[in-house]
py3Dmol code that shows the C-alpha trace and the ligand (Angstrom):
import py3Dmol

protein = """\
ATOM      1  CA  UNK A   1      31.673  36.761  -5.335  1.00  0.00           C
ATOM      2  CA  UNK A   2      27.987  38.581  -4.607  1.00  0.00           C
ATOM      3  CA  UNK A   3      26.015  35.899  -6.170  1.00  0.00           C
ATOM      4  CA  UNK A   4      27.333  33.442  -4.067  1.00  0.00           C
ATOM      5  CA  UNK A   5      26.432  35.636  -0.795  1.00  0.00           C
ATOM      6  CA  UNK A   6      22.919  35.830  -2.272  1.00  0.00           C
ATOM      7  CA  UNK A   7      22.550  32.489  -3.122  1.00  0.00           C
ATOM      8  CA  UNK A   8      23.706  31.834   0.083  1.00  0.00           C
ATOM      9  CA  UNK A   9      21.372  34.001   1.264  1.00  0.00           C
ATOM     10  CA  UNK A  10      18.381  32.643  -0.552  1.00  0.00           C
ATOM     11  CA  UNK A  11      19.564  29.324   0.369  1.00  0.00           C
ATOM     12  CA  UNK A  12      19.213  30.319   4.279  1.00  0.00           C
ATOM     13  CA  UNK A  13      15.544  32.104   3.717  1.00  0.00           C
ATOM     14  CA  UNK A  14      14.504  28.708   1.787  1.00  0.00           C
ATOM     15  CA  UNK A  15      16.312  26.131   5.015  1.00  0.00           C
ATOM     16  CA  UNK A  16      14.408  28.466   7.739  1.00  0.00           C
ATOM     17  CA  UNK A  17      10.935  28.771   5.765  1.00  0.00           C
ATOM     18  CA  UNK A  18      11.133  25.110   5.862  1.00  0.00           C
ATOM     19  CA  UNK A  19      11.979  24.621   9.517  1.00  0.00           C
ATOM     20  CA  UNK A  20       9.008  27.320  10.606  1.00  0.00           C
ATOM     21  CA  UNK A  21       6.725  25.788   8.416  1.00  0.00           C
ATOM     22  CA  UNK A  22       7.633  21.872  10.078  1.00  0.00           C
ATOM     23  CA  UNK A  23       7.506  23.571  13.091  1.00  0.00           C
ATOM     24  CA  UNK A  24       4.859  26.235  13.547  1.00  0.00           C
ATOM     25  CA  UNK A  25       2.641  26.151  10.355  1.00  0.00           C
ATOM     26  CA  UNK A  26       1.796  22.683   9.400  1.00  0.00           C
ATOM     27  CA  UNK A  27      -1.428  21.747   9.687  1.00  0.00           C
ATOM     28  CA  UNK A  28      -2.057  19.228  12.872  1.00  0.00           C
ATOM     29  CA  UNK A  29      -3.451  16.714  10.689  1.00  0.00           C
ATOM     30  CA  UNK A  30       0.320  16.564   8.536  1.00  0.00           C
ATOM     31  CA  UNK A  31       2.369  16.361  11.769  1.00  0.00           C
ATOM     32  CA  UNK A  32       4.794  13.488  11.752  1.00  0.00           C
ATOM     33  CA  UNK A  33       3.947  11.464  14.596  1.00  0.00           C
ATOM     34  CA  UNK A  34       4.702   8.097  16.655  1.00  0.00           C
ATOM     35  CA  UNK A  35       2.638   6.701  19.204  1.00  0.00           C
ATOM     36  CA  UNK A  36       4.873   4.166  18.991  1.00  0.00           C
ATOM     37  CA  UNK A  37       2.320   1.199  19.232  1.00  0.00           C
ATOM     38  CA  UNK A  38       3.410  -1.732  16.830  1.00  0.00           C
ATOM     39  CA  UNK A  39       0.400  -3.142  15.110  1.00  0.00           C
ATOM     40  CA  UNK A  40       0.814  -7.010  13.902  1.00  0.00           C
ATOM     41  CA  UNK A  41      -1.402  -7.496  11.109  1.00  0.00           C
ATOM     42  CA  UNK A  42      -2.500 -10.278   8.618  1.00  0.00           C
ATOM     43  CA  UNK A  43      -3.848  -9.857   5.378  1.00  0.00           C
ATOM     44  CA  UNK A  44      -4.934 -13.156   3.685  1.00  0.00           C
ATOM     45  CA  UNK A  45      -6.067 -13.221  -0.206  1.00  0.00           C
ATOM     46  CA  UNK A  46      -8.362 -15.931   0.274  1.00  0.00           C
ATOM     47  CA  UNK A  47      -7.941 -19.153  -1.936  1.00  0.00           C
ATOM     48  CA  UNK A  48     -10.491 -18.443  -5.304  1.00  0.00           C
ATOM     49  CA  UNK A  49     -12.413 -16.073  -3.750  1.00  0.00           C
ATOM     50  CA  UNK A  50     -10.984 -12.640  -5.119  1.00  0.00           C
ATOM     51  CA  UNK A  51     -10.883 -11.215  -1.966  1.00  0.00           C
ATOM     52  CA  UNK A  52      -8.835  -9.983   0.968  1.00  0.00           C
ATOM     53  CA  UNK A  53      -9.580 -11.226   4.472  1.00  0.00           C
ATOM     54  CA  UNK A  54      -9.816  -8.818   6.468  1.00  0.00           C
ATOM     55  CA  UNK A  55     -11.430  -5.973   4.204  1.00  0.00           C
ATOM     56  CA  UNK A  56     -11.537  -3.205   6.766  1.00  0.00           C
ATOM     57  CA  UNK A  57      -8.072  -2.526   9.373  1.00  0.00           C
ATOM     58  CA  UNK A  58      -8.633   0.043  12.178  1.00  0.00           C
ATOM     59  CA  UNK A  59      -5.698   1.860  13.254  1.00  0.00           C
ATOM     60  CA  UNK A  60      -4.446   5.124  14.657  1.00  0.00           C
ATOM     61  CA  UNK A  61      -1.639   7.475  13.206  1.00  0.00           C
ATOM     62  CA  UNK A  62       1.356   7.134  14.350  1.00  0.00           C
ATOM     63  CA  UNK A  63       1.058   3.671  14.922  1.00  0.00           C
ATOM     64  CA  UNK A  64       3.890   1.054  12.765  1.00  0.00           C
ATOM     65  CA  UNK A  65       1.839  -1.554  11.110  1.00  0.00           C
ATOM     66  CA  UNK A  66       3.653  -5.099  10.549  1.00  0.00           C
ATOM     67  CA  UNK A  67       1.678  -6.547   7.879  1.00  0.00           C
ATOM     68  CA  UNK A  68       2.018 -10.332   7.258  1.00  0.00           C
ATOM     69  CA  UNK A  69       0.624 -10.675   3.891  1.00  0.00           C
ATOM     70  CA  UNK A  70      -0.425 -14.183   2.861  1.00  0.00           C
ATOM     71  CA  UNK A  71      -1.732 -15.360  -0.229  1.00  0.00           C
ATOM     72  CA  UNK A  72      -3.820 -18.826  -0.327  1.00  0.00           C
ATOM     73  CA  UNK A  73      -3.459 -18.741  -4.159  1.00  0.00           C
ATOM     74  CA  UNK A  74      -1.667 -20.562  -6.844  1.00  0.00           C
ATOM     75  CA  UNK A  75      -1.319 -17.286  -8.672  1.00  0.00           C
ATOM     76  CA  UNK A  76       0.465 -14.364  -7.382  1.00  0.00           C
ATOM     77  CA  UNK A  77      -1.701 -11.046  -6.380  1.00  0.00           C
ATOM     78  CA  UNK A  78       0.072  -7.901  -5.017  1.00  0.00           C
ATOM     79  CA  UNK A  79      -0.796  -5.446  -2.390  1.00  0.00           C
ATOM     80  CA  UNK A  80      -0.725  -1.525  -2.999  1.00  0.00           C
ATOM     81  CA  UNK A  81      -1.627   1.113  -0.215  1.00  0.00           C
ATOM     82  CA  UNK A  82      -0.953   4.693  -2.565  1.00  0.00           C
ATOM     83  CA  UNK A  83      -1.411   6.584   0.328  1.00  0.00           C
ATOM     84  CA  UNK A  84       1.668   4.749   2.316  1.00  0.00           C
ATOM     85  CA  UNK A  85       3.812   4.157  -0.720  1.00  0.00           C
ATOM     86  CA  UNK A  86       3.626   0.346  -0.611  1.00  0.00           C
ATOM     87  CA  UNK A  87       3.284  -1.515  -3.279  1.00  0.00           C
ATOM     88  CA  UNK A  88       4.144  -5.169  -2.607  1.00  0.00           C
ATOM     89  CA  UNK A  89       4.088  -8.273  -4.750  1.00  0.00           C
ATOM     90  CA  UNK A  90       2.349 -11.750  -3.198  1.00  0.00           C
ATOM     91  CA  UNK A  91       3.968 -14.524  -4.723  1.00  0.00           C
ATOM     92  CA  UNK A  92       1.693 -17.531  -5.250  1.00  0.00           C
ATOM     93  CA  UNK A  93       1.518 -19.538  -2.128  1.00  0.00           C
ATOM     94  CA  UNK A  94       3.670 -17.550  -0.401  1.00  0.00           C
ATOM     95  CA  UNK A  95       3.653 -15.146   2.839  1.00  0.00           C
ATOM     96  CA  UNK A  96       5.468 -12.003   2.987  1.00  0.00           C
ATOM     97  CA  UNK A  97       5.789  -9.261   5.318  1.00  0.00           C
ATOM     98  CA  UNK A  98       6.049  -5.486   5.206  1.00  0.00           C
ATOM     99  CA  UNK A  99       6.231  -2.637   7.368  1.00  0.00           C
ATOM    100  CA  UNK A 100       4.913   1.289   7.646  1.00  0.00           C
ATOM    101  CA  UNK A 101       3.787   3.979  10.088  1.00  0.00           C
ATOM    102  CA  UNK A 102       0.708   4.917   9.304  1.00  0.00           C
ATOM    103  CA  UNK A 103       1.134   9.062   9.030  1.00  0.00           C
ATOM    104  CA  UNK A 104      -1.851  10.492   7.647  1.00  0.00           C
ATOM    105  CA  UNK A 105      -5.439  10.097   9.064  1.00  0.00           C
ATOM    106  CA  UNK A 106      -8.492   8.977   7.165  1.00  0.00           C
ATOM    107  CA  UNK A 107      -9.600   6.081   5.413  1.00  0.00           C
ATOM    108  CA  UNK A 108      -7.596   4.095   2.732  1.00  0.00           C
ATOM    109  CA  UNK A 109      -7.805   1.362  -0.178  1.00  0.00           C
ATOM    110  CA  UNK A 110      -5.906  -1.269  -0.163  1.00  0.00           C
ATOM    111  CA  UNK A 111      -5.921  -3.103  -3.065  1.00  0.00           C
ATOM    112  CA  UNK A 112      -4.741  -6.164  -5.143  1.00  0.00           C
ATOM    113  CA  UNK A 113      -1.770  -4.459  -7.537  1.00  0.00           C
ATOM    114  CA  UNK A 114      -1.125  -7.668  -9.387  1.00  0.00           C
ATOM    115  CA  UNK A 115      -3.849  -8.599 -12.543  1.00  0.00           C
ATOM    116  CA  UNK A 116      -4.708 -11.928 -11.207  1.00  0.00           C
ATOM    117  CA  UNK A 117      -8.079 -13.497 -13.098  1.00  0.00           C
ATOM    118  CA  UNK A 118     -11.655 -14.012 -11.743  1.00  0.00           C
ATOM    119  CA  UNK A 119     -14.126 -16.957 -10.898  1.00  0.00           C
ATOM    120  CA  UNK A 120     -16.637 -17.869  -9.758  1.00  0.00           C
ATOM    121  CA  UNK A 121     -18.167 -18.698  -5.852  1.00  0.00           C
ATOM    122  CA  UNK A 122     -21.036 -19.282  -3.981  1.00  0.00           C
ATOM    123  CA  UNK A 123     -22.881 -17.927  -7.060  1.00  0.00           C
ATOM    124  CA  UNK A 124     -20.891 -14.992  -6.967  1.00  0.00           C
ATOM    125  CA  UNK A 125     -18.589 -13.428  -9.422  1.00  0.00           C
ATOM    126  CA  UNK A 126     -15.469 -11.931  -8.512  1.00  0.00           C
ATOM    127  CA  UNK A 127     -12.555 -10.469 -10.361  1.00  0.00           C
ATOM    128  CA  UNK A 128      -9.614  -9.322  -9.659  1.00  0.00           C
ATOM    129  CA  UNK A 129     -10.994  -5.693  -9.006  1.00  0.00           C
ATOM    130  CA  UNK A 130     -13.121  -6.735  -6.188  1.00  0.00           C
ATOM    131  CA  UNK A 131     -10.026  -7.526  -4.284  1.00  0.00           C
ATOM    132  CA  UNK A 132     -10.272  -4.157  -2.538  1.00  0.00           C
ATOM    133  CA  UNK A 133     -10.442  -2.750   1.664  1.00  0.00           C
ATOM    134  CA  UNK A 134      -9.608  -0.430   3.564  1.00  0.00           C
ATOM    135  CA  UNK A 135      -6.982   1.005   6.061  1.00  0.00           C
ATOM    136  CA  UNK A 136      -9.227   2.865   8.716  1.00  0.00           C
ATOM    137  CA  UNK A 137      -7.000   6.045  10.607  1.00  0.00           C
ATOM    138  CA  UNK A 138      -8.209   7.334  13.671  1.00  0.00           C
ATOM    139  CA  UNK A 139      -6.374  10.475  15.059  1.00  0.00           C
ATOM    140  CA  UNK A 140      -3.861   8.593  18.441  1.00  0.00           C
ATOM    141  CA  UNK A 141      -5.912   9.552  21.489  1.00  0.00           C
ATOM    142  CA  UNK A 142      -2.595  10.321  22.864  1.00  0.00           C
ATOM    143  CA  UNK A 143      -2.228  12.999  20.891  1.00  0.00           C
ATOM    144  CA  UNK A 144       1.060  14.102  19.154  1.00  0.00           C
ATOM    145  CA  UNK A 145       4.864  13.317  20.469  1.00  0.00           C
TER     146      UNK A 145
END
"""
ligand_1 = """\
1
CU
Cu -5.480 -9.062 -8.532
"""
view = py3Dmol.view(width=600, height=400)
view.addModel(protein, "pdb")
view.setStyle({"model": 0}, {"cartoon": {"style": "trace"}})
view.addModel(ligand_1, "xyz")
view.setStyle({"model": 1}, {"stick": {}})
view.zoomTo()
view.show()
């Protein structure tokens, strides 16, 4: 019968060590936050060109991106963003859409998650690895909710 008023114990000092730390210790940079400002957003993987259009996205935390993916191709890409947990297939000649807050601030790849060739144009050579950008997080001017 003790153990189970320790555990019960430890399980009350582990709760409340979690709810100081959300509340008073983490860093201002970690806080979950909301401005609340819904961001649409298209991402195009331009036809043969290896290449996402646009390459750079500004944005600030807490704001919920609604990404219309599209892809011009007649082979599928993908989209991953690691530090947002999508990873999202882009069927060929096909549009999809996705959604995310955007927690953390700094700047993030994008990238094409899908092995998908490479080619030629305008005298350039692309590949599948040059379909790369980036997700660009300012901190909200209007500070944390
Ligand atoms: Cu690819």
């Amino acid at each position: 019968m003790n153990k189970y008023i320790i555990l019960f114990g430890v399980l009350i000092l582990v709760v409340a060590g979690g709810v100081i730390y959300r509340i008073f210790l983490i860093p201002e940079s970690s806080k979950p936050v909301s401005t609340g400002v819904v961001r649409e957003i298209t991402i195009v993987a331009k036809k043969d060109e290896w290449r996402f259009m646009p390459e750079a996205i500004e944005v600030e935390r807490g704001d919920t991106l609604v990404v219309t993916a599209v892809n011009e191709d007649s082979y599928d890409h993908g989209i991953g963003i690691d530090a947002f947990g999508i990873s999202q297939k882009m069927p060929a000649n096909s549009t999809i859409r996705f959604e995310f807050v955007v927690t953390q601030e700094g700047d993030f790849p994008f990238y094409c998650s899908v092995p998908c060739g490479e080619g030629d144009i305008n005298g350039m050579h692309r590949t599948h690895f040059d379909m790369i950008g980036k997700i660009q997080v300012h901190s909200a001017v209007s500070g944390t909710q």
